[in-house]
N, CA, C and O atoms as a MOPAC input file, in Angstrom:
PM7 MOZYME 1SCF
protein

 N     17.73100 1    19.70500 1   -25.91700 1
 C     18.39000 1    18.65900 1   -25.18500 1
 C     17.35600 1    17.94900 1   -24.32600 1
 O     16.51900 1    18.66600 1   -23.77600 1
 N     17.28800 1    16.28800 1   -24.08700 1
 C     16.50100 1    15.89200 1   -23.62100 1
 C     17.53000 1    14.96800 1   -22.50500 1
 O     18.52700 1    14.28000 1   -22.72600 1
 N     16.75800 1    15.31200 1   -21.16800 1
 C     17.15700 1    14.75300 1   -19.96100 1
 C     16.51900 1    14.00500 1   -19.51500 1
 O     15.32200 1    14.29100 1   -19.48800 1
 N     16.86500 1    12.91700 1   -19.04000 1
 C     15.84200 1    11.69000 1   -18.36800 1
 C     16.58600 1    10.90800 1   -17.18600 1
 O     17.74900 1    10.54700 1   -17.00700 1
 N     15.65300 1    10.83100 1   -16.61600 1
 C     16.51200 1    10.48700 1   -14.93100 1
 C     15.75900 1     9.42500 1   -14.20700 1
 O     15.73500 1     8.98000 1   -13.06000 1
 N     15.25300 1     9.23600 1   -15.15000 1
 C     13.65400 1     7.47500 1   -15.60100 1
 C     14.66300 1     6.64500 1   -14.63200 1
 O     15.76400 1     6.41900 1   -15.13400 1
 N     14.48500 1     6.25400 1   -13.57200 1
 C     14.88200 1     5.64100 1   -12.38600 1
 C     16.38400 1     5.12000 1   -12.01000 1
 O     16.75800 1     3.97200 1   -11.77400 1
 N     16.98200 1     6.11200 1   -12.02700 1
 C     18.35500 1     6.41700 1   -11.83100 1
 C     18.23700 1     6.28400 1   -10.26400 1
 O     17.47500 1     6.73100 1    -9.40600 1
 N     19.54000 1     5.31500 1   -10.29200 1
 C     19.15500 1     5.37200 1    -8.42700 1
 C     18.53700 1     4.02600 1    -8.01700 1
 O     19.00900 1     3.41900 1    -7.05600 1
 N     17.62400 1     3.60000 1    -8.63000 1
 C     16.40700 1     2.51500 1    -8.22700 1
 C     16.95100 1     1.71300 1    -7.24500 1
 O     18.16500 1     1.53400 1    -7.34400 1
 N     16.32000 1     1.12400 1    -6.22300 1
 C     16.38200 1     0.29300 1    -5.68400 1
 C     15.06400 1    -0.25400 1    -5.24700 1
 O     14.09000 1     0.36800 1    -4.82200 1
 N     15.21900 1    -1.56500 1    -5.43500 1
 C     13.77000 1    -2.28000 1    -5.36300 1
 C     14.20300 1    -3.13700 1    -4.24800 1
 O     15.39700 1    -3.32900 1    -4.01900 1
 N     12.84900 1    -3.87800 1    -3.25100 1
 C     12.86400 1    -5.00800 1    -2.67100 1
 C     11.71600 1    -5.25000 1    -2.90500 1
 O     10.79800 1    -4.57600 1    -3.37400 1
 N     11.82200 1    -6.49500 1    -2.47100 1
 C     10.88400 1    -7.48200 1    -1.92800 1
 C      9.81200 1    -7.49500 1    -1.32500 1
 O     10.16800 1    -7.14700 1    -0.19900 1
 N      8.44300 1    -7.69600 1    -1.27100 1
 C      7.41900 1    -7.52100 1     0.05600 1
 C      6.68200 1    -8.59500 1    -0.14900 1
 O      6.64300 1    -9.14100 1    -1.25200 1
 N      6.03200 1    -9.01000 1     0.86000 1
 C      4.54400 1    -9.44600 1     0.37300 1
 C      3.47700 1    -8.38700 1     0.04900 1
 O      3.67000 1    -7.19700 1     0.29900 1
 N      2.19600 1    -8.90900 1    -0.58900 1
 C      1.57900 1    -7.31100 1    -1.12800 1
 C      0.20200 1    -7.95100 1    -0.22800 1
 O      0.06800 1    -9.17200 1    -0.14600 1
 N     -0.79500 1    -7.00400 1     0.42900 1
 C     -1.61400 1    -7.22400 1     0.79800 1
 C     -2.77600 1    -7.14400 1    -0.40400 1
 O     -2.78200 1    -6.11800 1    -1.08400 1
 N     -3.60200 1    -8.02000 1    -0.64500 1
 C     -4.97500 1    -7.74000 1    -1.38400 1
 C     -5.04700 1    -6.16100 1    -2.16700 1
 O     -4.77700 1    -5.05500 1    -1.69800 1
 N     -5.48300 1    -6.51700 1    -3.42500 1
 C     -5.74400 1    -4.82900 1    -4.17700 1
 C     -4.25700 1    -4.17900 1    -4.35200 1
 O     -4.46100 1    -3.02600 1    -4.73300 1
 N     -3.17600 1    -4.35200 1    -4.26900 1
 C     -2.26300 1    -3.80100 1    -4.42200 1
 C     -2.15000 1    -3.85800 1    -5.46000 1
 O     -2.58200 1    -4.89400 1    -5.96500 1
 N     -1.35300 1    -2.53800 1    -6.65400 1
 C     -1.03800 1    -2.98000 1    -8.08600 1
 C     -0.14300 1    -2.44500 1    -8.32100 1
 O      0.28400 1    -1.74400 1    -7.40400 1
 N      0.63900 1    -2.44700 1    -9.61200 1
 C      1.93600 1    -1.53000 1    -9.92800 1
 C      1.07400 1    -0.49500 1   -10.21800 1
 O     -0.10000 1    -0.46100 1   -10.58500 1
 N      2.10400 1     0.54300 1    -9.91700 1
 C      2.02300 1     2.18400 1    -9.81000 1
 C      1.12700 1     2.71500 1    -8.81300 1
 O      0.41700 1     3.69600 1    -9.03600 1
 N      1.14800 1     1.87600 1    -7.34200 1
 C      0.44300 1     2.50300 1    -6.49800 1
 C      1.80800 1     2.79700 1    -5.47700 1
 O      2.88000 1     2.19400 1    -5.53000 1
 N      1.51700 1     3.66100 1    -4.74600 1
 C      2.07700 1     4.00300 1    -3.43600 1
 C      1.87700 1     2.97000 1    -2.42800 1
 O      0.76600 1     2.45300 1    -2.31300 1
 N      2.47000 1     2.76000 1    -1.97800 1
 C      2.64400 1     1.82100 1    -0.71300 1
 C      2.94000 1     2.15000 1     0.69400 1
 O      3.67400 1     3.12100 1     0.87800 1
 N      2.53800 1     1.56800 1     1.61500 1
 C      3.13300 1     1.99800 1     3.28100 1
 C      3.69300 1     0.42100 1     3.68300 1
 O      3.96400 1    -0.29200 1     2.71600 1
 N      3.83000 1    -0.00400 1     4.68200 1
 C      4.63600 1    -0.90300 1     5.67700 1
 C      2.97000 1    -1.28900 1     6.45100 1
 O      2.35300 1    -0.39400 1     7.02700 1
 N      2.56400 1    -2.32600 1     6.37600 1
 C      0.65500 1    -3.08400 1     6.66700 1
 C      1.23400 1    -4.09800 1     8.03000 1
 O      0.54300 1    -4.25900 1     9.03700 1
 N      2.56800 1    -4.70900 1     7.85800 1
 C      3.40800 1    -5.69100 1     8.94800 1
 C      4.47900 1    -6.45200 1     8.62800 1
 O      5.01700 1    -6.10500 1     7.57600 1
 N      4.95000 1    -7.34000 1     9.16300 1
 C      5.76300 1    -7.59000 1     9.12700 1
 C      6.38400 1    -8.03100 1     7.62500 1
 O      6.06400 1    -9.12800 1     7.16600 1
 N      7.22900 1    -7.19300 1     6.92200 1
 C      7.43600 1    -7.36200 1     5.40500 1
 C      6.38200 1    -7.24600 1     4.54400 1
 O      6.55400 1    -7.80900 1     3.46400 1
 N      5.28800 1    -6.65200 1     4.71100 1
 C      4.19100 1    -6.77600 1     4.22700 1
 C      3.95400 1    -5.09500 1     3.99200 1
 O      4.38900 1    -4.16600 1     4.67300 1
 N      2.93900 1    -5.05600 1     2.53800 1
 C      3.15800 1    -3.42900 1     2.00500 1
 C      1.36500 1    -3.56800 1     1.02900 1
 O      0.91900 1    -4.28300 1     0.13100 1
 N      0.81900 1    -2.37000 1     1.92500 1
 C     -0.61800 1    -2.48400 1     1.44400 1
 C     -0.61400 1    -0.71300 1     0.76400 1
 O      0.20800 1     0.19600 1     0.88000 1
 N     -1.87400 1    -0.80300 1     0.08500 1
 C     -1.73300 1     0.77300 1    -0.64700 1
 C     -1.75600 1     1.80000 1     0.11900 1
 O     -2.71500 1     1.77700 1     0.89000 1
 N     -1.06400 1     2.71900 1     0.22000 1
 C     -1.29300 1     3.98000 1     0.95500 1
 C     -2.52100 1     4.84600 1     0.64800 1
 O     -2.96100 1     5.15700 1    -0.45800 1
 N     -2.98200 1     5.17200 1     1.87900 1
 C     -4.28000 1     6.11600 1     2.07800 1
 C     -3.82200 1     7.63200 1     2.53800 1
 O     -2.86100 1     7.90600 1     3.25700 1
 N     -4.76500 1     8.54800 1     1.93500 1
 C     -4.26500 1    10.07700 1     1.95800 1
 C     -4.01000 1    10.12200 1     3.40100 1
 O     -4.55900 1     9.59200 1     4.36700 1
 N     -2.74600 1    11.12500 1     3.22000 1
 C     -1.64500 1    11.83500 1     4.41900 1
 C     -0.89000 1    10.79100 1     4.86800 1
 O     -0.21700 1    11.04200 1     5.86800 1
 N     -0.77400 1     9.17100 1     4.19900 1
 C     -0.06500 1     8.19500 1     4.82500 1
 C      1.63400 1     8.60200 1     4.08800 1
 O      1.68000 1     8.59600 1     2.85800 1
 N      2.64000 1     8.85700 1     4.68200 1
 C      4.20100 1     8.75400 1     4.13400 1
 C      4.14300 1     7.19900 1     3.29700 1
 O      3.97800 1     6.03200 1     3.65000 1
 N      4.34300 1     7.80600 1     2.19500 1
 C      4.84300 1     6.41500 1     1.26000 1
 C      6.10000 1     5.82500 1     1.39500 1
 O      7.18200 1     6.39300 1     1.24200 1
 N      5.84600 1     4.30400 1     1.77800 1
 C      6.98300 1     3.35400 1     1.94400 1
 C      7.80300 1     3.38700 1     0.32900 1
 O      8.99100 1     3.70200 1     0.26700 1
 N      7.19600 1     3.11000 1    -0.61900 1
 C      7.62300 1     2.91500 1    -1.83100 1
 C      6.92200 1     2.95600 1    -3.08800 1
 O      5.82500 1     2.44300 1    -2.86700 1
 N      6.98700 1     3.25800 1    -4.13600 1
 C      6.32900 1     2.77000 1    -5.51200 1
 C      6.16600 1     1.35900 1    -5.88000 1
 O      7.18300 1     0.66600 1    -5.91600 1
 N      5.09500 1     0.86800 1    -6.14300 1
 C      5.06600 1    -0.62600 1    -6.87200 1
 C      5.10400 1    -0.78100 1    -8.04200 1
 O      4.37500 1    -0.37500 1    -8.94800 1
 N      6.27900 1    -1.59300 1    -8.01800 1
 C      6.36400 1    -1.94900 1    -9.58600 1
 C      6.26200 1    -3.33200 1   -10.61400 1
 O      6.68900 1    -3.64500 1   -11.72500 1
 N      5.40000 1    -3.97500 1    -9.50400 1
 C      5.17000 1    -5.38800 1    -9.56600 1
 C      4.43500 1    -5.68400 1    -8.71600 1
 O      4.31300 1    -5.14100 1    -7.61800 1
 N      3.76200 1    -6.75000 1    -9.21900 1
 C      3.20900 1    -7.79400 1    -8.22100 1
 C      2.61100 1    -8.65600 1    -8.99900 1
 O      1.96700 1    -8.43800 1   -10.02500 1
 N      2.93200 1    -9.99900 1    -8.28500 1
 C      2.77100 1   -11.14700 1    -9.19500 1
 C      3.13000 1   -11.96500 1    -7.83400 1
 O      4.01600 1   -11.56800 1    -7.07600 1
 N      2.17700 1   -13.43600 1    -7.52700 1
 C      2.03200 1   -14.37100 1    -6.80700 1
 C      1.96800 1   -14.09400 1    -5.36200 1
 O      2.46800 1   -14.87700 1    -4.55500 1
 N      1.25600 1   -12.79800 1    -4.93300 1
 C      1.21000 1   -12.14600 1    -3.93500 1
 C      2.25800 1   -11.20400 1    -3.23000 1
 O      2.16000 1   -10.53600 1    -2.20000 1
 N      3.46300 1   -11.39700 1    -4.26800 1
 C      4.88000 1   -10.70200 1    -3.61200 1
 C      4.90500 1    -9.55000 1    -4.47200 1
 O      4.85200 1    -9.88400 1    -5.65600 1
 N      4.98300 1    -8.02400 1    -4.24100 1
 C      5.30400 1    -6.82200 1    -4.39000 1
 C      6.64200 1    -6.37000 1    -4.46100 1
 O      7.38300 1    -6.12200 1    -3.50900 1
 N      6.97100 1    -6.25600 1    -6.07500 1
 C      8.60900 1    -5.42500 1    -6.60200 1
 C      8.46300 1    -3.72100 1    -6.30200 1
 O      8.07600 1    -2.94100 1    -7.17200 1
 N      8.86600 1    -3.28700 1    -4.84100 1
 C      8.73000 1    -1.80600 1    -4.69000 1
 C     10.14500 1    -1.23000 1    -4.37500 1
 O     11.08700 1    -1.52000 1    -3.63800 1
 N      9.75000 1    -0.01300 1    -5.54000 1
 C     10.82900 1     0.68800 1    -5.55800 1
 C     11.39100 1     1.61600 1    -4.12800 1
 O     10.48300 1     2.40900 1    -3.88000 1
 N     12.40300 1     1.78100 1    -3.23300 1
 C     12.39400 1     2.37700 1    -2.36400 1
 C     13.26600 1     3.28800 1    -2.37200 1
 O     13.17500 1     4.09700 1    -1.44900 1
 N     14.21900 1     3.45400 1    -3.22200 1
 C     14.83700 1     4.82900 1    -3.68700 1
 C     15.53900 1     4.97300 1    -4.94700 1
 O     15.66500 1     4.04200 1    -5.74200 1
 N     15.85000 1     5.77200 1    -5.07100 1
 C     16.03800 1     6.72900 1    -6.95900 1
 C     14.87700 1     7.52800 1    -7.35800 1
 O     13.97600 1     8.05600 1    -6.70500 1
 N     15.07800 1     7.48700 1    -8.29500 1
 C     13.87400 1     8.66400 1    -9.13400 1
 C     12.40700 1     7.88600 1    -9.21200 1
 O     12.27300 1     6.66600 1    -9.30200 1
 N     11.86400 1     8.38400 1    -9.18400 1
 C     10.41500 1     7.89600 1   -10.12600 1
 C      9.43200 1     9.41400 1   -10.59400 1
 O      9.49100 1    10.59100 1   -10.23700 1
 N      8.80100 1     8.86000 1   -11.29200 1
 C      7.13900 1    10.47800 1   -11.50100 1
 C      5.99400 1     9.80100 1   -11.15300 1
 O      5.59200 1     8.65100 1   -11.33300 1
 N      5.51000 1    10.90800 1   -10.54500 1
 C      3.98800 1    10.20100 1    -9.77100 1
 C      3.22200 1    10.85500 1   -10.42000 1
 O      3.72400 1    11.59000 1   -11.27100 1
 N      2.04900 1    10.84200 1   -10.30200 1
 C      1.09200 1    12.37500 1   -10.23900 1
 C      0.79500 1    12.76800 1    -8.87800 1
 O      0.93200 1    12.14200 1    -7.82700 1
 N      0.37100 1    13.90200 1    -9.10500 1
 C      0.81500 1    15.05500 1    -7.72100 1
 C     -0.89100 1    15.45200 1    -7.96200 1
 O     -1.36200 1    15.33600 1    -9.09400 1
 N     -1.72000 1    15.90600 1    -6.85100 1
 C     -3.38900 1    16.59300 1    -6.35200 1
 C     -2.68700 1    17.33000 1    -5.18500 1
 O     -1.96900 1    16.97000 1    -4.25300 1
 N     -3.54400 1    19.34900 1    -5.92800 1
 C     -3.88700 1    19.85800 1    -5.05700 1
 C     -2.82100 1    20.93700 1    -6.07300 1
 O     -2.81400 1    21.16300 1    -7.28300 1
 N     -1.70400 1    21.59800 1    -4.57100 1
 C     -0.68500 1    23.08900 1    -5.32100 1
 C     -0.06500 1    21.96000 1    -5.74000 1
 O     -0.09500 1    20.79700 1    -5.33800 1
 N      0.58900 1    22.59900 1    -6.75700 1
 C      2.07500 1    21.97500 1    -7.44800 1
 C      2.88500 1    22.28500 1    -6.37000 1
 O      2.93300 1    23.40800 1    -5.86800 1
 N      3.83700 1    20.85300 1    -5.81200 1
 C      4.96500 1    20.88800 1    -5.08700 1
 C      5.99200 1    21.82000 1    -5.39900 1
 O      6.13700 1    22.14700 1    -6.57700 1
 N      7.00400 1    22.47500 1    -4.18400 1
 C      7.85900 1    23.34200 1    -5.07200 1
 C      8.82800 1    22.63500 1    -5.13500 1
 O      8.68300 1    21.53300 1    -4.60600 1
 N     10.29700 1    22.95100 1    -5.82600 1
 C     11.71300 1    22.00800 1    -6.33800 1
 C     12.17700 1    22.11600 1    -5.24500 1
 O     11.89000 1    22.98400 1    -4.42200 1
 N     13.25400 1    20.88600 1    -5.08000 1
 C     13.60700 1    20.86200 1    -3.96900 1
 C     13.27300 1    19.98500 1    -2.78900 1
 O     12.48600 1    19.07500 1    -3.05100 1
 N     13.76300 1    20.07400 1    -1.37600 1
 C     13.07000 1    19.37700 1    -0.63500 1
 C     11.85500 1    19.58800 1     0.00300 1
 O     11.70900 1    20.50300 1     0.81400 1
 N     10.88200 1    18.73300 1    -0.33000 1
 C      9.24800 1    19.06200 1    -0.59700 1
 C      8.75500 1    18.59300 1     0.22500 1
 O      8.76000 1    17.47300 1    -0.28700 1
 N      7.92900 1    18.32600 1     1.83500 1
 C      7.31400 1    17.79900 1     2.46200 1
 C      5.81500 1    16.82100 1     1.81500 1
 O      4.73400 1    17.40700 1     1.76400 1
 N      5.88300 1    15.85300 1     1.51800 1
 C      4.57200 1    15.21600 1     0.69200 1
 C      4.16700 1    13.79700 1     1.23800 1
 O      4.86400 1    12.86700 1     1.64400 1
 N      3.29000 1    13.89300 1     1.15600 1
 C      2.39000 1    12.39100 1     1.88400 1
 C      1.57200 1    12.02500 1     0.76900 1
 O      1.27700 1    12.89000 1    -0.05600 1
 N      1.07500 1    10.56600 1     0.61400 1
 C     -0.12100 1    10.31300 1    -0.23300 1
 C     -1.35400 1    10.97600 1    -0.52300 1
 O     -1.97300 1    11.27200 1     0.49900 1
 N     -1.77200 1    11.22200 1    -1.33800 1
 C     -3.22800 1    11.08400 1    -1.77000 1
 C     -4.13200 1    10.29900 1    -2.02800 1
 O     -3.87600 1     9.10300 1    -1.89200 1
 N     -5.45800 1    10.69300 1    -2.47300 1
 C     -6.39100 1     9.79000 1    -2.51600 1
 C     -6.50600 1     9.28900 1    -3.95600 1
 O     -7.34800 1     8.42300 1    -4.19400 1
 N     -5.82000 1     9.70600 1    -4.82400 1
 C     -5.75100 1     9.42300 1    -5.89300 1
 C     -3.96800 1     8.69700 1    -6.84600 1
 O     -3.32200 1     8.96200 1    -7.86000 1
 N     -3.92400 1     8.08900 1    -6.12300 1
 C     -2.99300 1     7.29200 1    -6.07200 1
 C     -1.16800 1     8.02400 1    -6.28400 1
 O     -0.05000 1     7.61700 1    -6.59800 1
 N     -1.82100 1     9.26200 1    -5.88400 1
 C      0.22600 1    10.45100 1    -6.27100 1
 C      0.46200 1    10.74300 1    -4.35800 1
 O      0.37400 1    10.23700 1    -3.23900 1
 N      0.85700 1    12.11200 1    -5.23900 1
 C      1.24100 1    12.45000 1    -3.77900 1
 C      0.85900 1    14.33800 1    -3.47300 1
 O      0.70800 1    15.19400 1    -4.34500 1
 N      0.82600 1    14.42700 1    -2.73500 1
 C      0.06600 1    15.96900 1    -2.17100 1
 C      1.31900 1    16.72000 1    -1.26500 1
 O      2.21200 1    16.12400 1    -0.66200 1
 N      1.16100 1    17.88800 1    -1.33200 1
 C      2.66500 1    18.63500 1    -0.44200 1
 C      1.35200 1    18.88000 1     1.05400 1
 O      0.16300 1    19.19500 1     1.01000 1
 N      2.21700 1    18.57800 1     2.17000 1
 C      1.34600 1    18.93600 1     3.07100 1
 C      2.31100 1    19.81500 1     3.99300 1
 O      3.44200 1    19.88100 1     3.51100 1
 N      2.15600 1    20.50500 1     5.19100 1
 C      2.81000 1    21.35400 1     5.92800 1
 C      3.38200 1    20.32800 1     7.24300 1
 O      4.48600 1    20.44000 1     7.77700 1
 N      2.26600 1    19.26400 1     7.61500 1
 C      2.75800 1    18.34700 1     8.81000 1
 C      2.19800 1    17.27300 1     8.33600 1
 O      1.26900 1    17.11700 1     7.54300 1
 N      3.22000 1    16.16200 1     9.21300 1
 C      3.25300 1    14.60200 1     8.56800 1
 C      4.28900 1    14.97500 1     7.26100 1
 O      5.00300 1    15.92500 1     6.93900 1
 N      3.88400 1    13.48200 1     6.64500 1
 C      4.53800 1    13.34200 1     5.32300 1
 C      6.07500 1    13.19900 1     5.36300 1
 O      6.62300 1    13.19500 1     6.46500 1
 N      6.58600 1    13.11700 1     4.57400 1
 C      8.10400 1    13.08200 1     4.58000 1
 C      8.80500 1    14.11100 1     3.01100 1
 O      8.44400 1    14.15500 1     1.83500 1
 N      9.91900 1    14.80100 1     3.78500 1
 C     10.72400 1    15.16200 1     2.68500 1
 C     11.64200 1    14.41700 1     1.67700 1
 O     12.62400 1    13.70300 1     1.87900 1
 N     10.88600 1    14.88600 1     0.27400 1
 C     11.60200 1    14.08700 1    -0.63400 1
 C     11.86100 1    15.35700 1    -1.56000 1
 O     11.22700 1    16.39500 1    -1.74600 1
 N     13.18200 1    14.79000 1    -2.11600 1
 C     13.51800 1    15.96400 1    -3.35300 1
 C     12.90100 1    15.80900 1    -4.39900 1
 O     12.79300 1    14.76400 1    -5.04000 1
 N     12.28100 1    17.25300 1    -4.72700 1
 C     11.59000 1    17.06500 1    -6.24100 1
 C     12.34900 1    17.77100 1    -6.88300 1
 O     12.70500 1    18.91400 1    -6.59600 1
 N     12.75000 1    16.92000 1    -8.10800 1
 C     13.55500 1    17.32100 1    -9.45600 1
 C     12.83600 1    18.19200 1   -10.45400 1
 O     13.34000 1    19.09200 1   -11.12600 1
 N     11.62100 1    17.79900 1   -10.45000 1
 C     10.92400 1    18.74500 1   -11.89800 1
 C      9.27900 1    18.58400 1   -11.25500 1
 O      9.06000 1    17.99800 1   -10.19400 1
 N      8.26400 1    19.17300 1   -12.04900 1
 C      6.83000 1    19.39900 1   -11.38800 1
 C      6.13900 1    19.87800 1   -12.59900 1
 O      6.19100 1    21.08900 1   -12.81400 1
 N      5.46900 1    19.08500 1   -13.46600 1
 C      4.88100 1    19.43000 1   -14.81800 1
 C      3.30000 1    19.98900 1   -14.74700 1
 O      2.40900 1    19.48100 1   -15.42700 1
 N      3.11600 1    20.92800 1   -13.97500 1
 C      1.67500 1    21.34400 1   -13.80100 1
 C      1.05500 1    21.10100 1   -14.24200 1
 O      0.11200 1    20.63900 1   -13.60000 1
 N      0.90100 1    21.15800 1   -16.01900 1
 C     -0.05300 1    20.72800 1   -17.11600 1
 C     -0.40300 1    19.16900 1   -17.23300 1
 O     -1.50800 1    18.83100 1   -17.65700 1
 N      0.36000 1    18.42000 1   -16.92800 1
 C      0.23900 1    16.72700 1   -16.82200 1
 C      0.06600 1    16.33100 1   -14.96800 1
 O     -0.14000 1    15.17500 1   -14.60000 1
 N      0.16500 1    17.24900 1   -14.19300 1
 C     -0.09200 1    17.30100 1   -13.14300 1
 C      0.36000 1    16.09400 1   -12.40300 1
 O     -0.28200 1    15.36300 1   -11.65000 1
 N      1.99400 1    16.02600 1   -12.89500 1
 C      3.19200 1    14.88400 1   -12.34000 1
 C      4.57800 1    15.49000 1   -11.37900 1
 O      5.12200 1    16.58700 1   -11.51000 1
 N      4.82200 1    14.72500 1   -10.69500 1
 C      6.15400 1    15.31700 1   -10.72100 1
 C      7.12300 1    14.29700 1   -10.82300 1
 O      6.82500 1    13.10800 1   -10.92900 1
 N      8.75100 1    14.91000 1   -10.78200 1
 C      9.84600 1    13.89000 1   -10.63500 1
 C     10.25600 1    14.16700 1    -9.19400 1
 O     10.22500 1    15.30400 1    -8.72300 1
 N     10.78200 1    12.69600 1    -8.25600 1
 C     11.55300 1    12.88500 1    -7.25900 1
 C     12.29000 1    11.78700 1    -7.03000 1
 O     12.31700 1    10.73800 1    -7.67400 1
 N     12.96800 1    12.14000 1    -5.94000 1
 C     13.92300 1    10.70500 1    -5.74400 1
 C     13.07600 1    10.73500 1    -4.69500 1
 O     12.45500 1    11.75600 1    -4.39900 1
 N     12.93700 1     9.15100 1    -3.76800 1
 C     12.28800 1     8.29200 1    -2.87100 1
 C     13.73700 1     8.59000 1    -1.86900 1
 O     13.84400 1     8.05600 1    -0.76500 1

């Protein structure tokens, strides 16, 4: 049986994107409506899933899969902040709890809702 939960939930807005931003990066809040890439231990505002004419399509809740650096997150509600490599890392302080649905060690991804 195959389950897929490929962005169930989604909700996207609007931003402006600061310089260097691309789809499938992590994002934070840079000012006013404005969303630049997240830097390690920053809480991610959202996933990007666009950008085109300086304005950023980021996802801010439902599912998505990132890739994950460092332990594999455990299921559940997971404390995780950015990395330096464009996923996300489980840390003990900072970060924010998000539920992780699944955690594929070998592809070194996981699933969560935002």
């Amino acid at each position: 049986m195959n389950i897929s939960l490929n962005d169930a939930g989604a909700l996207c807005v609007s931003m402006e994107a600061q310089e260097g931003l691309k789809a499938g990066d992590l994002c934070k809040i840079t000012g006013n409506c404005k969303v630049g890439k997240a830097a390690a231990g920053d809480v991610a505002f959202g996933l990007v899933k666009l950008v085109r004419g300086g304005i950023a399509t980021v996802q801010v809740e439902g599912y998505a899969k990132l890739p994950y650096s460092g332990t594999a997150p455990g299921l559940g509600y997971t404390t995780l902040a950015a990395d330096n490599a464009g996923g996300m890392k489980s840390v003990s302080t900072g970060g924010k709890a998000y539920f992780v649905c699944e955690v594929d060690t070998t592809a070194g991804r996981l699933g969560l809702l935002l």
